[in-house]
C-alpha positions in Angstrom: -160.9 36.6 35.1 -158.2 34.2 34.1 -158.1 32.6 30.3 -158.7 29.3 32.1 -161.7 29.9 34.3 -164.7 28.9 31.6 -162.8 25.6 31.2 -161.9 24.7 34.9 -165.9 25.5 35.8 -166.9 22.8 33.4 -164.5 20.6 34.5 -166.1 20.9 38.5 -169.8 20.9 37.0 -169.0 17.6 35.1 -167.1 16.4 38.3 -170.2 17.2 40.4 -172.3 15.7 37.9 -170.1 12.5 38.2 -170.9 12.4 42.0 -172.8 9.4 43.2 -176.3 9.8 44.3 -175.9 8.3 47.7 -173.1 10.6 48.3 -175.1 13.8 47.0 -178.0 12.7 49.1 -176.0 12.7 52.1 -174.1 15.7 52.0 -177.1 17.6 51.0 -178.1 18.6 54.3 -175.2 19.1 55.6 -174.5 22.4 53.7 -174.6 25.6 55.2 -177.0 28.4 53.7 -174.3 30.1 52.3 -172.4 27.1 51.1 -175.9 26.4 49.3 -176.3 29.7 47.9 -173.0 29.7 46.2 -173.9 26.3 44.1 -176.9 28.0 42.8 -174.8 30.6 42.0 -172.5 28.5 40.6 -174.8 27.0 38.4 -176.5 30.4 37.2 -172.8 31.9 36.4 -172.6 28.7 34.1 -176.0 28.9 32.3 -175.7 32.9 31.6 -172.3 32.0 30.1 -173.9 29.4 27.8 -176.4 31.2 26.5 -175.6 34.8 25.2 -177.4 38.2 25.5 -178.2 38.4 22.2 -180.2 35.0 22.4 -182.5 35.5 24.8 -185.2 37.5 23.6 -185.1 35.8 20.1 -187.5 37.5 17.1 -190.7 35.4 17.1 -192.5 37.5 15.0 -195.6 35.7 12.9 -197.0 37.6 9.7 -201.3 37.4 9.1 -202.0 38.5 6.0 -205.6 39.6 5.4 -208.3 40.4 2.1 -209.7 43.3 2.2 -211.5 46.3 -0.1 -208.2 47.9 -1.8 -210.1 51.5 -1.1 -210.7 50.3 2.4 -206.8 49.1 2.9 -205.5 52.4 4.2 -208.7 53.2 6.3 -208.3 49.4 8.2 -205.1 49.3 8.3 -205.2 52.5 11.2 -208.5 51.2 12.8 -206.4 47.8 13.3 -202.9 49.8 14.8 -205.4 51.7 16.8 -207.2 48.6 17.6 -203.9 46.3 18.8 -202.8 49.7 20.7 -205.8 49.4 23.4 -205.4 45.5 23.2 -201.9 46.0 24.5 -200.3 44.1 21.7 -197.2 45.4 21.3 -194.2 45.3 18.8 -197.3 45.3 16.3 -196.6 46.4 12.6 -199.7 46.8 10.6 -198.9 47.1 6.2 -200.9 47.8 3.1 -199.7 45.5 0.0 -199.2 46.7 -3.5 -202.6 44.6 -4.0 -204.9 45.9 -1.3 -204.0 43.5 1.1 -203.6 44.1 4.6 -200.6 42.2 6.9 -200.7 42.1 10.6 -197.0 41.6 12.2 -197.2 40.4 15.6 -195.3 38.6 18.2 -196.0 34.4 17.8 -197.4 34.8 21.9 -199.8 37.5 20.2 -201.2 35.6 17.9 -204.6 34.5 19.3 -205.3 38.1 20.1 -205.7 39.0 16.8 -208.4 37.1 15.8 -211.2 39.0 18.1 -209.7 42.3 16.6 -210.2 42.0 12.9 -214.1 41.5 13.3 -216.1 44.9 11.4 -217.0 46.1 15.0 -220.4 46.9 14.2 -222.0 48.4 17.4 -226.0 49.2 17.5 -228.3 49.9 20.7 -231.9 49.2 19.8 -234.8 49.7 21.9 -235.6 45.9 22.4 -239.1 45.4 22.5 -240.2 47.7 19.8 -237.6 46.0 17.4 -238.4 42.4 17.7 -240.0 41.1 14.7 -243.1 38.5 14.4 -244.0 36.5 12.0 -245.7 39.4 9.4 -242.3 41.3 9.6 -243.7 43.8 12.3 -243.1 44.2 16.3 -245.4 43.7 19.2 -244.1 45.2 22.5 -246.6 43.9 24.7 -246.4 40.1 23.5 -243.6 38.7 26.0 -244.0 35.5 23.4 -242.1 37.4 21.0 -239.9 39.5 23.0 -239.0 37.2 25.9 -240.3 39.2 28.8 -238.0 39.1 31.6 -235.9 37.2 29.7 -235.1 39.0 27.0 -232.5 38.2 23.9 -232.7 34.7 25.3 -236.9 33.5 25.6 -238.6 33.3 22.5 -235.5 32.8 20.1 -236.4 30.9 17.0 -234.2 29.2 14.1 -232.1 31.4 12.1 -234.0 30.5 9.0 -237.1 31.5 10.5 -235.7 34.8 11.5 -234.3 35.4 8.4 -237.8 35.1 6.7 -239.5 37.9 9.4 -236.2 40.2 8.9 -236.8 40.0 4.8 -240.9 41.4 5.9 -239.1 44.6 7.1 -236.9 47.5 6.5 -233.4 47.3 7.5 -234.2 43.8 9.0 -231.5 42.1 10.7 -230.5 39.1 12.2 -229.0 38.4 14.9 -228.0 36.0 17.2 -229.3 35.2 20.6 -228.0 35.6 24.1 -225.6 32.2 25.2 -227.9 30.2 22.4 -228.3 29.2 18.7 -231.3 30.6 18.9 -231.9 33.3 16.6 -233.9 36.9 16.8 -235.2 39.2 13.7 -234.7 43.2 14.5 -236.3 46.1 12.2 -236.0 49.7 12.0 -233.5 51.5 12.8 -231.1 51.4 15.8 -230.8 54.2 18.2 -227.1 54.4 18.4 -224.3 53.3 16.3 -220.6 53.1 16.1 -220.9 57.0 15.5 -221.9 57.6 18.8 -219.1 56.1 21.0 -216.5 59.1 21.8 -214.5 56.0 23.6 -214.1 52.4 24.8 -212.7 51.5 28.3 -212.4 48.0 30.2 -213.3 48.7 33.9 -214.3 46.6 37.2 -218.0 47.0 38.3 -217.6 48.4 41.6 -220.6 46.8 43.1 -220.3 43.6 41.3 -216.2 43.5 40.5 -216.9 41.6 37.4 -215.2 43.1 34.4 -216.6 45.5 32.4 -216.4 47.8 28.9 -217.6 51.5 29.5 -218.6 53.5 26.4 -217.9 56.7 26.8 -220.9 58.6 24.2 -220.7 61.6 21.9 -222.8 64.8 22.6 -225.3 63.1 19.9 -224.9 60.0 21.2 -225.8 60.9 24.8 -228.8 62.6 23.6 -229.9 59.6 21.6 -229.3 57.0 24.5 -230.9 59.6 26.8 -234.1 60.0 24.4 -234.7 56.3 24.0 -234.1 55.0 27.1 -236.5 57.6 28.4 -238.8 56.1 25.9 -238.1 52.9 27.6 -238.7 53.6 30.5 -241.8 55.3 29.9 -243.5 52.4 28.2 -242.4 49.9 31.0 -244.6 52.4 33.4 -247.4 52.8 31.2 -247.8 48.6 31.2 -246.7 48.5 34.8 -249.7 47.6 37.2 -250.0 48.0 41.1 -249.0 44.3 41.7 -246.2 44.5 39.0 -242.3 44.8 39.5 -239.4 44.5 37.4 -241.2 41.7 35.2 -242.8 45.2 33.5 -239.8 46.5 33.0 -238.9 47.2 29.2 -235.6 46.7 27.6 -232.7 47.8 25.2 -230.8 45.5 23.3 -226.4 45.7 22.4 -225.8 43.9 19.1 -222.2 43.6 18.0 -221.9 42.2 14.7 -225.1 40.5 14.5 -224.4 39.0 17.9 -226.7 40.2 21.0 -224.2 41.2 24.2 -226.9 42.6 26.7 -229.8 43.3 26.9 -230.5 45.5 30.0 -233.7 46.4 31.1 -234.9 50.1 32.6 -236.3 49.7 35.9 -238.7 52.9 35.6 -239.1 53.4 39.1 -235.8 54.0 40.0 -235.3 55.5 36.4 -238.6 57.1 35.6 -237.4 59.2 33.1 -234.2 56.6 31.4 -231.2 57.0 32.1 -228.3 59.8 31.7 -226.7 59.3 28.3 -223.6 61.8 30.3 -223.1 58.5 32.1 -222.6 56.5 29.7 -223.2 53.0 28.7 -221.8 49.8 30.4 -221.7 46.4 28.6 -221.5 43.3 31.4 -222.3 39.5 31.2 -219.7 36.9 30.4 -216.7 38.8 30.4 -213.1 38.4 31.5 -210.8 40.9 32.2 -208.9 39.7 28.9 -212.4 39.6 26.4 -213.8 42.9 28.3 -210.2 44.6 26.8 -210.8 42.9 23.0 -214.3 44.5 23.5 -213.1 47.8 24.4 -210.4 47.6 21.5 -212.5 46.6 18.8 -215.3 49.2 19.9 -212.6 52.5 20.4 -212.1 53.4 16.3 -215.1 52.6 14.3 -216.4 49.5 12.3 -214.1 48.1 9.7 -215.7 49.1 6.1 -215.7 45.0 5.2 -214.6 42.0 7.6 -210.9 40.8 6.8 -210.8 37.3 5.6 -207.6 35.3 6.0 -205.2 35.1 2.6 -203.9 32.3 1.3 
């Protein structure tokens, strides 16, 4: 390429530029495929020469730094890496400060995918209609004023303050929030399955629906657990079931993540007499998009966090 060639290709870009619209509008049409094909050319040779290799995949890095529980730090900091892995964030850089603090590195385009992944992750199954609380603090199973019925995690929510007040009547009383509402549930006792129990965390297609999907793939414990009481489930939906009754017997089991109710899936016992498989697994469904169902599946795949992060500074 001669010395001169850079100069004499501005000089017929700002010549062409120069060209009168009538005149351009008119010769338009008249140019042959090729003829066309070497302008754009033309005009791609020129822009890769103005903008150099180096420039265009420029460092857009952004820095979130996070409080958290100094003896926690190290622990968080490889639930997060493991945590932006699945998410498919990449060129992700997770440190430990000299103070405790924990600082997320992540591309700017990244950014908003961070916030769903520093939530603790707190996974519970309960068996739904033995863990609603009433008013005294205690559960009714059979009162479908409490539990919702067919509805359940949605009918029968109250105010948070209210289920605050039945969760305080009862050990390890929780609240939590209701399916799509602010309505508000109170849960006692103690769940059947925890974050201890998932072996794995996957975002899948439902093959009959093909709405996405998070599988949980269970421990050895945790499929015996899920086994055991959704056979209990199922169990107590045929024990209330009568000749005339269908599905609206069915019993439940409630998914809270971090206070929040997911699903709550009921056991249809005459298809499932005996619950359900815990080998198989357990699928969380409702809402989800391809992009929420693989935040799920992250924050779910390496344990709780020991404290939620709060921003710094």
């Amino acid at each position: 390429m001669s010395s001169d060639y850079i100069p004499r290709l501005r000089q017929e870009l700002l010549r062409a530029g120069a060209t009168k619209p009538s005149r351009w509008a008119s010769t338009q049409r008249a140019l042959r495929p090729l003829a066309a094909a070497a302008a754009v050319a033309l005009v791609v040779v020129a822009v890769v020469l103005a903008f150099p290799r180096g420039d265009e995949s420029p460092s857009d890095n952004v820095t979130l730094s996070y409080r958290s529980e100094p003896a926690a730090s190290s622990s968080t900091a490889r639930i997060l890496r493991e945590r932006l892995a699945v998410a498919g964030v990449r060129d992700a850089g997770v440190f430990v400060t000299a103070g405790g603090s924990v600082t997320i590195s992540v591309p700017a385009s990244a950014q908003a995918d961070v916030a769903p992944l520093v939530a603790a992750g707190r996974f519970a199954i309960y068996d739904w209609e033995r863990s609603v609380l009433g008013p005294r603090g205690n559960s009714a199973p059979g009162n479908v004023n409490l539990t919702g019925g067919q509805d359940a995690g949605r009918a029968a929510a109250t105010t948070r303050s209210v289920a605050a007040a039945r969760a305080a009547r009862a050990p390890g009383g929780l609240v939590v929030r209701a399916l799509g509402s602010d309505g508000w549930f109170a849960l006692g006792g103690r769940p059947g399955l925890t974050n201890a129990d998932i072996a794995s965390a996957q975002p899948d297609v439902d093959p009959n629906t093909k709405e996405p999907i998070v599988v949980l793939e269970l421990t050895a414990d945790g499929q015996k657990a899920f086994s055991s009481l959704t056979r209990r489930v199922a169990h107590r939906g045929a024990a209330s079931a009568t000749p005339a009754s269908g599905v609206e017997a069915a019993q439940h089991f409630g998914i809270v993540i971090d206070g929040r109710i997911v699903s709550v899936p009921f056991i249809d016992f005459r298809q499932a007499p005996d619950g359900i498989d815990g080998a198989t697994g357990v699928q969380i469904s409702g809402g989800l998009t391809p992009e929420t169902a693989q935040q799920l599946a992250a924050l779910l795949s390496a344990g709780p966090l020991a404290a939620p992060l709060e921003p710094a500074g």
